[in-house]
C-alpha positions in Angstrom: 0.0 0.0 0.0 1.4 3.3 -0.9 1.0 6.7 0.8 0.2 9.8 -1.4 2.5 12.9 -0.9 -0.1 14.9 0.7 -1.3 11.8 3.3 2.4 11.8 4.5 2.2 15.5 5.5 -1.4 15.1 7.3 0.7 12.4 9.4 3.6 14.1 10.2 1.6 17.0 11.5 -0.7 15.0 13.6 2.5 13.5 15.0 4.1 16.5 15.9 0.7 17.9 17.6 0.2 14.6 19.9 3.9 15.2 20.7 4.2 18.8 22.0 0.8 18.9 23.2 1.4 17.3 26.6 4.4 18.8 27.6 2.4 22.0 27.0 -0.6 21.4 29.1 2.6 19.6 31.8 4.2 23.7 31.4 0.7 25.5 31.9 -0.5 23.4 35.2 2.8 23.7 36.4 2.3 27.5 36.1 -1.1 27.8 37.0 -0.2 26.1 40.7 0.2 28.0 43.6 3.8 28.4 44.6 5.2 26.7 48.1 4.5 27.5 51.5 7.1 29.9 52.3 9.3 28.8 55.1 8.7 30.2 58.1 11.6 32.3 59.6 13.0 32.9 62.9 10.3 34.4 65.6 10.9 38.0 66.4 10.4 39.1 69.9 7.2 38.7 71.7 5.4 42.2 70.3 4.9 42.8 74.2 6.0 45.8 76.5 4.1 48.7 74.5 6.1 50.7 77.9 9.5 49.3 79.5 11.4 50.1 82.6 14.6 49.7 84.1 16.7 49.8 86.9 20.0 49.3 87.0 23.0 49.4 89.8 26.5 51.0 87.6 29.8 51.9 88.2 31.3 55.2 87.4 34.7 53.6 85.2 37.0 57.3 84.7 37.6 59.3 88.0 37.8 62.8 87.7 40.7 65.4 88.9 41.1 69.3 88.6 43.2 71.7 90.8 42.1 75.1 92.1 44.6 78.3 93.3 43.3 80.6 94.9 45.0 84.3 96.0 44.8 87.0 98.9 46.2 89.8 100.2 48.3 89.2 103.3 50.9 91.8 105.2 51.3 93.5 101.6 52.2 90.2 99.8 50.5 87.4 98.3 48.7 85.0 100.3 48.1 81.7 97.9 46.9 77.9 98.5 46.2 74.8 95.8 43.3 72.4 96.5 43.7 68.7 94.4 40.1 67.5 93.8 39.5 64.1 93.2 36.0 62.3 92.2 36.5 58.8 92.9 35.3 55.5 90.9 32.0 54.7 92.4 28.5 52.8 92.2 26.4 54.7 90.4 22.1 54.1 90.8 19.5 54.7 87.9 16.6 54.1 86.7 14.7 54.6 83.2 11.4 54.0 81.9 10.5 54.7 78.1 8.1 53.8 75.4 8.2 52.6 72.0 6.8 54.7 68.9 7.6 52.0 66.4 8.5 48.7 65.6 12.3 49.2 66.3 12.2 53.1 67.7 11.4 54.4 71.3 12.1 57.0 73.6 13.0 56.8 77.1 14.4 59.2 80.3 16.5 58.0 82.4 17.8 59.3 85.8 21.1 58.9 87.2 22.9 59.6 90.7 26.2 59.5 91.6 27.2 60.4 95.4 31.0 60.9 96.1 30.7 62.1 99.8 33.1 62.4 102.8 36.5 62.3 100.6 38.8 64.7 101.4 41.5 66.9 99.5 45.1 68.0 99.8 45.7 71.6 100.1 48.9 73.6 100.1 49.3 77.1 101.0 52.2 79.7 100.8 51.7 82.4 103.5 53.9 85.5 103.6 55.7 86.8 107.0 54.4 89.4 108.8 58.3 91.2 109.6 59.8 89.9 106.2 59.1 90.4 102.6 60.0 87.2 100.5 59.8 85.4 103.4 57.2 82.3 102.8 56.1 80.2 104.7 54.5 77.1 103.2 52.3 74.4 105.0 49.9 71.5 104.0 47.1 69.5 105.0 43.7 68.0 103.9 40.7 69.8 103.5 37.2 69.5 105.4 35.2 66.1 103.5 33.7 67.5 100.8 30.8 66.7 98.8 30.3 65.8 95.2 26.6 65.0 94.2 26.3 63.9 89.8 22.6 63.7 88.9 21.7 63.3 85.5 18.6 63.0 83.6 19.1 61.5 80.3 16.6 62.1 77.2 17.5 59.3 74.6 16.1 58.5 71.0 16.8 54.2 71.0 17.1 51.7 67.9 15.8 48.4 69.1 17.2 45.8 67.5 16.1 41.8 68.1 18.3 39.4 68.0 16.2 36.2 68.9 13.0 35.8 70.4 14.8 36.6 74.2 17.6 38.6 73.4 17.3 42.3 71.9 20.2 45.2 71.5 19.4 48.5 71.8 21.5 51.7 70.5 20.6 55.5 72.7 21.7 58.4 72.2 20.4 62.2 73.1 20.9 65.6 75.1 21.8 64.8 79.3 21.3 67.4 82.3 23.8 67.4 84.3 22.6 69.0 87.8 25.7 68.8 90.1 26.3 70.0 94.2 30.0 70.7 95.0 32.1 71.8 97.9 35.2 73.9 97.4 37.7 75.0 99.4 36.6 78.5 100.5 40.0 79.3 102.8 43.2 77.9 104.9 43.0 78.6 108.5 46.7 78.2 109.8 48.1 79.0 113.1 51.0 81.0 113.7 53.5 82.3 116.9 56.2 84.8 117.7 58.6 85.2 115.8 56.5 84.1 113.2 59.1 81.9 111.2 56.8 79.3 110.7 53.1 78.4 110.6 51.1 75.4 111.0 48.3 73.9 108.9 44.9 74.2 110.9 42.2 73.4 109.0 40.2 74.8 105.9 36.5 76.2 105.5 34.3 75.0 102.3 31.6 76.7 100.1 28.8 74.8 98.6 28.1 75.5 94.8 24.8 73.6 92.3 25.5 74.1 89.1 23.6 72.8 85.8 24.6 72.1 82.7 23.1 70.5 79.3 25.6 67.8 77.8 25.0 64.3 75.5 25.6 60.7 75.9 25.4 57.9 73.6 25.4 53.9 74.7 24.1 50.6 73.8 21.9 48.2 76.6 22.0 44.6 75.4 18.4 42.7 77.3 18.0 39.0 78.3 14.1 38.4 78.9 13.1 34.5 80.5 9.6 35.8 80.3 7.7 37.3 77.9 7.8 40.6 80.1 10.5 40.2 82.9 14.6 40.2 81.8 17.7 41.5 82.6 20.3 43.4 80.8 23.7 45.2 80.9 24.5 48.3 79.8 27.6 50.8 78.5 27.3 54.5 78.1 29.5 57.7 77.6 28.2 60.7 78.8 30.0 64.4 78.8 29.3 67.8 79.6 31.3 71.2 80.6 30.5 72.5 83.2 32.3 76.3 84.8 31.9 76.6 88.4 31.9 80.1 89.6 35.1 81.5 91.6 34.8 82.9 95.1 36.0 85.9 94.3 38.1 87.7 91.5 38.9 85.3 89.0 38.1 83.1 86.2 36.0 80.4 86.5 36.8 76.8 87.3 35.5 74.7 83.9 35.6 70.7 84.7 34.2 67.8 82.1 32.1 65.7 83.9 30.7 62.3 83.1 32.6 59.5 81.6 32.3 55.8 80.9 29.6 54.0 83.0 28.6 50.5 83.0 25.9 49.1 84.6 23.4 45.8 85.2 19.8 45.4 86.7 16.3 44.6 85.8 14.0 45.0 82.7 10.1 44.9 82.7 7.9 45.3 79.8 4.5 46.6 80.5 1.4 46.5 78.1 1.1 44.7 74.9 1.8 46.3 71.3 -0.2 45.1 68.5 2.0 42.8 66.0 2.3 44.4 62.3 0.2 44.0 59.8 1.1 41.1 57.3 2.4 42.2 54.1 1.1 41.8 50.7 3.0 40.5 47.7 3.9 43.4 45.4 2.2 43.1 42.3 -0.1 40.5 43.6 -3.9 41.2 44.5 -4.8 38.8 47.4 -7.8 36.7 46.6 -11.4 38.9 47.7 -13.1 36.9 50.7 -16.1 37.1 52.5 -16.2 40.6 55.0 -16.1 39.1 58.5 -15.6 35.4 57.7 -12.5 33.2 57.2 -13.6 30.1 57.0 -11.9 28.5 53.1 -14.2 27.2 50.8 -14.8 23.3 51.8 -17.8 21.1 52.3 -20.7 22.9 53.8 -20.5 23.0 57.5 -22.4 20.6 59.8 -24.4 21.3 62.5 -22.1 20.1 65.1 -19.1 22.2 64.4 -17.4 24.9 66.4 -16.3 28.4 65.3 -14.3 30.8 66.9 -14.9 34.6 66.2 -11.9 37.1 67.0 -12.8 39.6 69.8 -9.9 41.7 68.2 -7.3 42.1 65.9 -6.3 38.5 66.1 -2.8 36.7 64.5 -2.9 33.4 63.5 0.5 31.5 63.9 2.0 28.6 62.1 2.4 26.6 65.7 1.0 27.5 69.0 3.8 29.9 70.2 2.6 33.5 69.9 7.0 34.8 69.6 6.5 33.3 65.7 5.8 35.9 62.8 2.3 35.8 62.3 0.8 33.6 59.6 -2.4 36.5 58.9 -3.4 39.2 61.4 -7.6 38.8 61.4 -9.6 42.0 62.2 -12.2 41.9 64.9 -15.6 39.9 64.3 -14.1 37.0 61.5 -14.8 33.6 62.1 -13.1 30.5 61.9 -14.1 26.9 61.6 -12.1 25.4 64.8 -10.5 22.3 64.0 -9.6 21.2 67.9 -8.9 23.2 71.0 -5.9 22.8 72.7 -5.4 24.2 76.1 -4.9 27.9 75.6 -5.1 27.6 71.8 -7.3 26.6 69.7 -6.5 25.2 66.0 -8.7 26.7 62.9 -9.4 26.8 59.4 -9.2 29.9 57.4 -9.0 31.0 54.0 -4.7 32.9 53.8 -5.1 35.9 51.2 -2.0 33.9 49.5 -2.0 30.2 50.2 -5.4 29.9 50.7 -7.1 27.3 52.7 -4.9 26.5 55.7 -4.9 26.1 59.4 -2.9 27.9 62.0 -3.8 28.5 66.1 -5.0 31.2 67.8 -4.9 31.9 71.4 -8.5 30.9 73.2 -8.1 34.6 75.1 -8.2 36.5 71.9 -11.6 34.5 70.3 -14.7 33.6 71.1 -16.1 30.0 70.9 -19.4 29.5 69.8 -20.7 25.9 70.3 -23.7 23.6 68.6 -26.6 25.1 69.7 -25.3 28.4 71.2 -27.9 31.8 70.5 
């Protein structure tokens, strides 16, 4: 049997069709399915402590020293005498409390005190003779305890950064009031007899002098929370500010930097709850239109013996029951769900996800409301 010239074409072409044909209608339902589950990343803190507060015990790490001269009149000469100050390393107190005004943002005051009390200074003096010119007489000795009071009220603009679902960092820096009471050396009593060749340390009196003064500080506080509200944490800041005390009498006045490097450890409580962020859509993808008010995915009519659950609030739905996870959906207020089971403070539900669509997630049995078989 032999095949015309134009019956050898019809077959070729039909070949060709049932050849390519599958593989295309293999590429289009492979396109036309919905992509993977995405995999679900690392939990980001608890969205918990709306307001946070802190206290903390510190250390004062750079000591501070300046030197003051003062000068007098005296039998026609100079009367003069040094004071060496000294601010010690010390425990420092504060506490803070602050507020967040975004995801990672917040703003917080934080008050400082620093007491150096009771330490004393050395004090030299050069006291001219009463019969001789060019004659002096120098003496030493330690001042009266003097007083060095630091408080410090901190205004600070903080980047909160989370590092796992426990541990967060957090950068501050703003403007600090320094508000500082100090004794100085106000003068050298010395005691002195005939014929006046020498003279003998006594004692000094002191002045008392509050100053204030606007300076800046910058640190970072690094928090450790074993709840979801209760934590501890360390802390590192530098803080400066110039500060001129006035003189006692003629003269210039005395300028000394204050602040330094302080370190410090204590307590950290979150109170209030902050509402988790809203889930975001995929760009250049419109999410699937539901129902208003109902999230149940498009199954089997329901029966009469099943359960639903209607949000009180706005209500997250999470992949497992552990409410530190990134949201699967955030629900508004009044949308119901077919519940699955309950499980002690969860409960597991059906919904309809504006991108994977029917799926099932928990919610936490606080945030919903159940209603039952027979319920009005």
């Amino acid at each position: 049997m032999y095949m015309t010239k134009r019956s050898l074409v019809i077959l070729t072409a039909l070949c060709t069709v049932g050849v390519w044909l599958p593989a295309v209608n293999a590429a289009g339902q492979s396109s036309a399915q919905p992509p993977s589950r995405p995999t679900v990343r690392r939990a980001q803190p608890p969205q918990t402590g709306r307001v946070f507060v802190t206290a903390n015990g510190g250390y004062q790490i750079e000591g501070l020293t300046f030197s003051e001269t003062r000068r007098d009149n005296l039998y026609g000469e100079e009367l003069s005498w040094t004071t060496d100050y000294a601010v010690e390393q010390g425990v420092q107190y504060e506490a803070s409390a602050g507020m967040y005004i975004g995801r990672n943002s917040a703003a917080a005051v934080t008050y400082t005190l620093y007491d150096d009390g009771g330490s004393t200074a050395p004090v030299t003096a050069r006291v001219p003779h009463p019969f001789h010119f060019n004659q002096q007489r120098d003496i030493q000795g330690e001042s009266a305890p003097l007083e060095h009071r630091e408080q410090v009220i901190h205004l600070s603009a903080l980047y909160v950064l989370p590092i796992s679902s426990r541990l967060e960092l957090g950068i501050a820096a703003g403007p600090s009031l320094f508000m500082v009471k100090r004794s100085f050396v106000d003068a050298v009593v010395y005691d002195e007899a005939y014929p006046f060749d020498s003279a003998t340390f006594n004692r000094t009196t002191i002045r008392d002098v509050s100053e204030n003064q606007v300076g800046f500080h910058a640190g970072a506080d690094i928090s450790w929370f074993f709840t979801k509200r209760v934590g501890v944490g360390a802390l590192v800041r530098f803080s400066r500010a110039t500060m001129k005390f006035p003189p006692a009498g003629e003269g210039d006045a005395l300028t000394v930097d204050l602040g330094g490097v302080q370190t410090g450890f204590g307590l950290r409580v979150r109170l209030g709850d902050r509402k988790p962020p809203p889930a975001r859509p995929t760009p250049g993808r419109q999410p699937p239109q539901t129902t208003p008010g109902y999230a149940s995915p498009k199954t089997a009519a329901s029966s009469a013996d099943d359960i639903f659950a209607v949000t009180l609030d706005a209500t997250p739905v999470f992949v497992l029951p552990d409410a530190t996870r990134v949201p699967l959906h955030v629900f508004p207020a009044n949308t119901r769900f077919k519940v699955v089971r309950e499980q002690g403070p969860w409960v597991r539900v059906e919904f309809q996800h504006p991108r994977w669509g029917r799926s099932e997630g928990f919610v936490e049995l606080t945030k919903v409301r159940l209603v039952r078989p027979g319920a009005k």
